[in-house]
N, C-alpha and C positions, 0 to 999 in steps of 0.2 A: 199720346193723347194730351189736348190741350188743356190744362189744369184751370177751374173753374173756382172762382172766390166769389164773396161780397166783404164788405167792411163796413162794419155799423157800430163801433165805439165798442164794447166787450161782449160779441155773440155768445151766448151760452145756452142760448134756448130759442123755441117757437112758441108760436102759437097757430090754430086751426083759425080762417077765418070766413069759411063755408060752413060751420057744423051747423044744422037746425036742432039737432038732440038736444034736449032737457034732462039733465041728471040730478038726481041730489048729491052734492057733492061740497069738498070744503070751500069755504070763499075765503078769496083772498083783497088784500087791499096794494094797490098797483099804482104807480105816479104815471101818467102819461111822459114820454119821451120823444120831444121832436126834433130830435137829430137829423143829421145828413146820413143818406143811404146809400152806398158806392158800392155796387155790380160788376165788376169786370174792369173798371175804371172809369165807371160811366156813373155821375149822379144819376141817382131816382129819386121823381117826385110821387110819394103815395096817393092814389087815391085817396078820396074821401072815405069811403069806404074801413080802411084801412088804420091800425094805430100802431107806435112802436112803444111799447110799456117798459116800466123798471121797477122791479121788483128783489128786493134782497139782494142789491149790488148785482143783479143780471138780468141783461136786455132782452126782451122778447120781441120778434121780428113775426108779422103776417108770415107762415109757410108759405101758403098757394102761390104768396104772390113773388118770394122769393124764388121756390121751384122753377114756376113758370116763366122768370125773365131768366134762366139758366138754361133752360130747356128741356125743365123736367116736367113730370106728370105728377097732379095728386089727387089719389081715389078717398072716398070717404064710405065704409062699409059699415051700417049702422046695426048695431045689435042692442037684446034684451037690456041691457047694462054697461057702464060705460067700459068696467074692463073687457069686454068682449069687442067690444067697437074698435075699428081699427081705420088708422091709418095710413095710407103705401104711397110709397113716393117713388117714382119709375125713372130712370134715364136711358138714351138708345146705349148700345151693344157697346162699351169703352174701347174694345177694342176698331170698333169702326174706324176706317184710315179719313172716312168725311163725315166724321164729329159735326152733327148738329145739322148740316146742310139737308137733309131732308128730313126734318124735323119740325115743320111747322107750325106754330102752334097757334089758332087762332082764337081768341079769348078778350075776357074783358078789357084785357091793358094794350091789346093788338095796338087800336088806333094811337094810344100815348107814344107806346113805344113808337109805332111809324111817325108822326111827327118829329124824332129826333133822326129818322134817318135808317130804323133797324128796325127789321123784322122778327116777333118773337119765335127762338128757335134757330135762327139763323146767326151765323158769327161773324158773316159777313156786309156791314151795314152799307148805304150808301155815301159813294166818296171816298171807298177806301181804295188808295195805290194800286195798279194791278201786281207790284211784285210783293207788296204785302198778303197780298189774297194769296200770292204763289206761295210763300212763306208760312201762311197760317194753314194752307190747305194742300199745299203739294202739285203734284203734273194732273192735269185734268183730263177728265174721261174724252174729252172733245174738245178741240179750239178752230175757232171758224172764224166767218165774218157775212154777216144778215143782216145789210145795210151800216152795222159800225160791228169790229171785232169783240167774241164772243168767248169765254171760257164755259165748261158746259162741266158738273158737278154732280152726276147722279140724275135727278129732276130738277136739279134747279142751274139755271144759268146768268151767269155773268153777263150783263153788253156795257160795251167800255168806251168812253167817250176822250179823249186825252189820257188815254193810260189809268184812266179813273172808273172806276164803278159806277155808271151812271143809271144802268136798270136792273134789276134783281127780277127774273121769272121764275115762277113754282108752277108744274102740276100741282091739281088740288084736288080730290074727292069728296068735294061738297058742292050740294044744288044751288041755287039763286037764292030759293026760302031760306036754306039752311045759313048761309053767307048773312041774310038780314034779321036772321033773328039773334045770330051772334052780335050784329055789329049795328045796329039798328038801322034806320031808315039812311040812306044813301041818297048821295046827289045827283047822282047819275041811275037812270034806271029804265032800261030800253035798247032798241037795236042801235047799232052803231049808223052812224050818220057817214063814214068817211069811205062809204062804196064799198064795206064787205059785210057779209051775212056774220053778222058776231052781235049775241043781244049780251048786253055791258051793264053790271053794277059796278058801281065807281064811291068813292069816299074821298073829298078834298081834305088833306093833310098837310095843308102848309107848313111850309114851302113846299112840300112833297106830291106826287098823287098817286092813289092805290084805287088799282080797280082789277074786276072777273069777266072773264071773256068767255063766253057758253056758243054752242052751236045751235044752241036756241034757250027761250025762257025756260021748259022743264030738264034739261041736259044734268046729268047726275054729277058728273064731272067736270072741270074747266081749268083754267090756264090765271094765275093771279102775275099782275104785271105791277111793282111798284116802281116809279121810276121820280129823277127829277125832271121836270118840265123845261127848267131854265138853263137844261145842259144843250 
């Protein structure tokens, strides 16, 4: 399994940055801390949303948003009192031999993170070598070619343009509503114009573009395509 870091100057703690609970509890006093945040070796720029504090010589990092650029999940189970209250943080099966590839995660930082080129959930961004992808991900369930050659990874596949990752496609299990209420209002939003029945929500992500392809407007299910255009 592929070993999953961040580096943020001296990690030693979180913080929740979903909780709406009210507790009486102690308070503390905390300097803001706006460091560099490296993911996998990838800078991250925080939301606004978002702060990195330092308190008593250790940094506290947003959880949710750490979790979820690694490919985890985080539940927030609210109870009577704050010790009862919990919170769980999920990752898929470690032993899985396709770590992350169907793992989707579609959330608030979705469109950020696709602006650099990487889908959250997925470890394989666009642009990356195809023998790096064979490297990081091993012999593929499928290898084809549909109009440019294809590596094919569970639900999601590969299309390679120069030996390069140039489209990422996911099964998805979410409607058109469900797509816009996560991701808000979309630039694209309607049947497809290019002669086939596919109604398209789309999101310009310069340089990038990410869009859902349905067999109609209410279809519960669809196909996400993010691709570069300029390849």
């Amino acid at each position: 399994m592929k070993k999953r870091t961040f580096a943020c100057g001296l990690v030693a703690g979180a913080i929740i940055a979903s909780s709406t609970t009210a507790f009486a509890a102690d308070f503390i006093q905390a300097a803001l801390y706006p460091i560099k945040l490296v993911i996998n070796g990838e800078e991250q720029k925080l939301p606004e949303e978002y702060s990195i504090l330092n308190y008593n010589g250790h940094t506290y990092v947003p959880l949710r948003f750490i979790t979820e650029n690694v490919g985890g999940k985080v539940g927030f189970k609210e109870a009577p009192t704050y010790e009862d209250t919990t919170v769980t943080i999920d990752f898929d099966n470690p032993n899985s031999s396709q770590e992350g590839e169907n793992n989707l995660n579609i959330n608030d930082q979705f469109l950020s993170a696709a602006q650099q080129g990487k889908l959250n959930g997925i470890s394989i961004p666009l642009g990356t070598p195809k023998q790096q992808l064979l490297n990081i991900l091993g012999e593929p369930d499928e290898i084809g070619k549909l109009n440019s050659p294809f590596l094919k990874y569970g639900n999601t596949t590969f299309y390679l343009l120069d030996d390069t990752v140039n489209v990422i496609q996911v099964k998805i299990d979410l409607s058109t509503s469900k797509i816009k209420d996560l991701l808000g209002n979309p630039d694209l939003d309607g049947w497809s114009d290019a002669g086939t029945t596919e109604y398209i929500v789309g999101y310009d992500v310069d340089p990038y573009y990410l869009y859902f392809k349905y067999s109609s407007k209410e279809a519960e299910t669809g196909t996400l395509l993010f691709k570069n255009p300029k390849g």
